[in-house]
C-alpha positions as CSV (number, residue, x, y, z in Angstrom):
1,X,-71.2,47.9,71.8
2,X,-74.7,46.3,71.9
3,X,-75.4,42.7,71.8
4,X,-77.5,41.4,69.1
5,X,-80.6,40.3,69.2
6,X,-80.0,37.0,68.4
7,X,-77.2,36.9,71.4
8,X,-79.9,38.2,73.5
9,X,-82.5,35.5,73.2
10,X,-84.1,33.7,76.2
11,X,-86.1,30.6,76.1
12,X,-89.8,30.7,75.3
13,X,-92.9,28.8,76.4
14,X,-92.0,26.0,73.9
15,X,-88.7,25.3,75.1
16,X,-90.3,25.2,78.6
17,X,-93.1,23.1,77.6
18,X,-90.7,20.7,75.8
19,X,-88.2,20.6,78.1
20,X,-91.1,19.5,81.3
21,X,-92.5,16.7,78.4
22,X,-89.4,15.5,78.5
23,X,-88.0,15.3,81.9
24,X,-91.6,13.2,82.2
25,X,-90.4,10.7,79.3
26,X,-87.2,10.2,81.5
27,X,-89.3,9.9,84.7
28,X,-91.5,7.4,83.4
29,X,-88.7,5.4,81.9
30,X,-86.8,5.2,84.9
31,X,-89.8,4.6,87.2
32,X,-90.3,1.4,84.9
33,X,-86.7,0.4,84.9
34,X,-86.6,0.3,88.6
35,X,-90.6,-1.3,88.7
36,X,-89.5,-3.9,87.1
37,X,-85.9,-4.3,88.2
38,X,-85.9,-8.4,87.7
39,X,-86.4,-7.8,84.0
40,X,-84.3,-4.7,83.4
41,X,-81.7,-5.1,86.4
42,X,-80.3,-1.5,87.0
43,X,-76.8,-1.8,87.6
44,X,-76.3,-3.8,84.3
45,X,-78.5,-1.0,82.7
46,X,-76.6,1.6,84.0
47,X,-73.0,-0.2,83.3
48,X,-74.5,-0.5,79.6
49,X,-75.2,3.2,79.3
50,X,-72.1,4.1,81.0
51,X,-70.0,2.3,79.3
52,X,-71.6,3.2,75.5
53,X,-71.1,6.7,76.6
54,X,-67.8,6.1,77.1
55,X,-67.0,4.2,74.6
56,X,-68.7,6.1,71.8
57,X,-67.0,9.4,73.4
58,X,-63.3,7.7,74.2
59,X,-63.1,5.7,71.1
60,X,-65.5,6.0,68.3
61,X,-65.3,9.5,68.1
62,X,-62.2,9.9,67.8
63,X,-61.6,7.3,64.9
64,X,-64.7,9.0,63.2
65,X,-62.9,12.3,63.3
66,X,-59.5,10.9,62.3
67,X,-61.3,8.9,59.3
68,X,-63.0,11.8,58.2
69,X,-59.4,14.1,57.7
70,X,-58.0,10.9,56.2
71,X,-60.8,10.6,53.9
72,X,-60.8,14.6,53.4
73,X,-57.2,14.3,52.2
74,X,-56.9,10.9,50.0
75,X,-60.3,10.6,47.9
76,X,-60.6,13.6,45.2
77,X,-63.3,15.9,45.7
78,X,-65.9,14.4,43.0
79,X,-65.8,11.5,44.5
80,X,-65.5,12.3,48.3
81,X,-69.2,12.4,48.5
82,X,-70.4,8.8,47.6
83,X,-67.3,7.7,49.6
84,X,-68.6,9.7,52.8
85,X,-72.1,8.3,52.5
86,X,-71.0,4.7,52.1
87,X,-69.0,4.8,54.5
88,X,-72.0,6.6,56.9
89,X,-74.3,3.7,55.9
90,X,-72.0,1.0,56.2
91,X,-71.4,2.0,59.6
92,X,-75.3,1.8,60.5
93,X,-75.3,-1.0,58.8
94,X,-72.9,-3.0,60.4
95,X,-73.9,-1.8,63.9
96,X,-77.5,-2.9,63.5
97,X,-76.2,-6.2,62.6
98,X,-73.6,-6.9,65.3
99,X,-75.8,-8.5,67.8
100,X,-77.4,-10.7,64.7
101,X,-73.7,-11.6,63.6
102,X,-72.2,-12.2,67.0
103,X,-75.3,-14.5,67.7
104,X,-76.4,-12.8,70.9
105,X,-79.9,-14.0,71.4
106,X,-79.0,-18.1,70.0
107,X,-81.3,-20.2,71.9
108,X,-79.4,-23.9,71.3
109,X,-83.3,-25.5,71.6
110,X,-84.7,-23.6,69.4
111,X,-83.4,-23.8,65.6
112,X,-85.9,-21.1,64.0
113,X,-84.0,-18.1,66.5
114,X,-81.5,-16.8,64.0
115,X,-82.2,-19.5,61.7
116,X,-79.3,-17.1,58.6
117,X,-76.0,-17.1,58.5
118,X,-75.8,-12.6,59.3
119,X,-71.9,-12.5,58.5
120,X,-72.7,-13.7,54.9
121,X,-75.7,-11.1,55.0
122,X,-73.8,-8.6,56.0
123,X,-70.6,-9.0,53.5
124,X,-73.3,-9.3,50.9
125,X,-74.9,-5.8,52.2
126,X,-71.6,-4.1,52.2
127,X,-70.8,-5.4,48.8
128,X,-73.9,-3.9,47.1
129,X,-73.4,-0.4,49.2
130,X,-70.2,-0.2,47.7
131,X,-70.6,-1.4,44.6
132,X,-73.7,1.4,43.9
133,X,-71.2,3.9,45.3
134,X,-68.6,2.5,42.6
135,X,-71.0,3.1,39.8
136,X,-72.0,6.6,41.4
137,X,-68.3,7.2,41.1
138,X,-67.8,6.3,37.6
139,X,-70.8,8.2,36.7
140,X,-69.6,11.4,38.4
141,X,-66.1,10.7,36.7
142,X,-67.7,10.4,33.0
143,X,-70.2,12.8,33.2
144,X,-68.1,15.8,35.1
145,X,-64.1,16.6,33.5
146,X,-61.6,16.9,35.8
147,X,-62.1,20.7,36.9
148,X,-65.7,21.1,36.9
149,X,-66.4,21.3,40.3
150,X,-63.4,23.4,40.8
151,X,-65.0,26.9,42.0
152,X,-65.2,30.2,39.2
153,X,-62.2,32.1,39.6
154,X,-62.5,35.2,40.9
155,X,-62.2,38.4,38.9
């Protein structure tokens, strides 16, 4: 049996161009992490990278995937939707904000660095994320019956 073309595909000039731009990103990056090693101390770097890597592939992950079959199972299908993006946007949202809420960055002699109160912020964020996706829900409840997006049966 012969292979398909597709199967049989190598890489062109583009991946090899793209692929040499950036292994020279990396290299420049590095070059200026360890150039200016007082500012960007390597071994905390590399402990930082290290440990998000692990942490993202130990921990997050896996609660992402075991949220998502949760989610799959318990919300109805009209709705699952609006539930899956608020939840994706929550999420951004609430990293983003985690070094504002946790205060990293507080200088005690200087009142204007984060002069807000983030956690309030964010609760009021989240609130209006999933408030919209409440009204997108009652929308798609009012405006679909209960077997609309059920699929044409088959003859």
């Amino acid at each position: 049996m012969q292979p398909a073309q597709d199967e049989d595909h190598r890489a062109g000039p583009l991946f090899w161009i793209s692929a040499a731009v950036g292994w020279a990103v990396i290299a420049w990056g590095l070059r200026g992490v360890f150039q200016h090693s007082l500012d960007t101390r390597p071994a905390n770097l590399a402990r930082f990278v290290v440990g998000g890597a692990l942490l993202h592939d130990l921990i997050v992950a896996p609660l992402v995937i075991v949220a998502g079959v949760l989610l799959a199972r318990a919300v109805p299908g009209r709705a699952r939707a609006v539930v899956q993006g608020a939840l994706a946007v929550s999420g951004i949202v609430a990293l983003f904000s985690y070094p504002l809420v946790r205060a990293y960055g507080l200088a005690a002699n200087n009142p204007t660095s984060l002069p807000r109160n983030y956690t309030a912020g964010l609760l009021i964020v989240l609130g209006v994320i999933w408030a919209v996706a409440a009204g997108l829900i009652i929308v798609r409840l009012r405006r679909q019956p209960a077997g609309a997006l059920a699929p044409p049966p088959t003859p």
